[in-house]
Structures are given as C-alpha cells and as structure tokens.
Phi, psi and omega in degrees: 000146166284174163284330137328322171301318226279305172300316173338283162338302195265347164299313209284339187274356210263318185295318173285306185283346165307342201242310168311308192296317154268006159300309212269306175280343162266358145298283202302325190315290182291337166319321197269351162284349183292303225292339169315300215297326155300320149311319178297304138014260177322298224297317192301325205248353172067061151236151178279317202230149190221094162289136161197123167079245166234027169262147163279184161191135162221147188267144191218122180260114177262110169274147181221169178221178194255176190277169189275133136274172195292316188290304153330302169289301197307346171272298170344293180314287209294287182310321174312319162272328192053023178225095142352268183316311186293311190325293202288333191274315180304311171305304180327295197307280194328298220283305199293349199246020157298133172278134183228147232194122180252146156224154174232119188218150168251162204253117250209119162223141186244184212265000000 
C-alpha cells in the first residue's frame, strides 16, 4: 500500500467512527430520558425492581466522589496540618513522586 492509500484509508475510517460516535452519543442522550422516565416511574409507584417481558430493572443507589485535585489536597494538607510550610513540603513530595508516561501517538485534525 502507499502512503497516499494508507492516509486515504485512515481519513476515511476516522470520518466513519466520527459519524458512529455521534450516532452513539445521541443514543445514549435518550436512553437516559427513557431511563429518567422510568425512574420516575418506580419511585412514583415505590418499587426497587420492575419486570417487563423478560428484562429486569432495579434501582440502584452509586455513590461516587470527585476526583483529587492539587486544590484540593493542598487545602486538605494546609487545614489538616495548620501548617503552610509542612502542606506545602508535602504536596511538593506527592507532585514530584507522580509517574509519568511518554507515548508517541498521531494527531489527525481535517480541514
């Protein structure tokens, strides 16, 4: 194959899952109002669990937390401690002792 095929090729598979991707991402939107109007559903009708045909649905409560940011621990670190300077020697340690990872990848932008 040239290299001419192979960029051809690869605009054209790039142009497709782009086109897949927003099929997928308008799908999921309404799954989830479907999925609202069912919630609503339940709660209004007070059941945890809903048979129909031969799918199930159960309600399920997921606690989640946000991710740590730098502003965060550092204020953690600083109230926790009352001390600035130590807050601050600690983050330094945590930041410098992050793993960090080279990839070499290619970066695709059309006109």
């Amino acid at each position: 194959m040239k290299i001419s095929e192979i960029i051809n090729e690869y605009i054209n598979t790039n142009e497709k899952m782009d086109n897949l991707n927003t099929k997928i991402r308008e799908l999921k939107d309404y799954n989830k109002k479907l999925s609202s109007g069912i919630i609503n559903f339940m709660e209004k009708n007070k059941k945890n669990d809903l048979s129909y045909n031969d799918n199930r649905f159960e309600l399920k409560k997921n606690k989640s937390q946000s991710t740590i940011s730098q502003k965060l621990l550092k204020e953690s670190l600083q109230s926790y401690f009352n001390d600035n300077d130590k807050a601050n020697k600690i983050m330094k340690y945590i930041l410098d002792n992050r793993i960090s990872t080279e990839k070499l990848e290619l970066k695709f932008k059309s006109k």
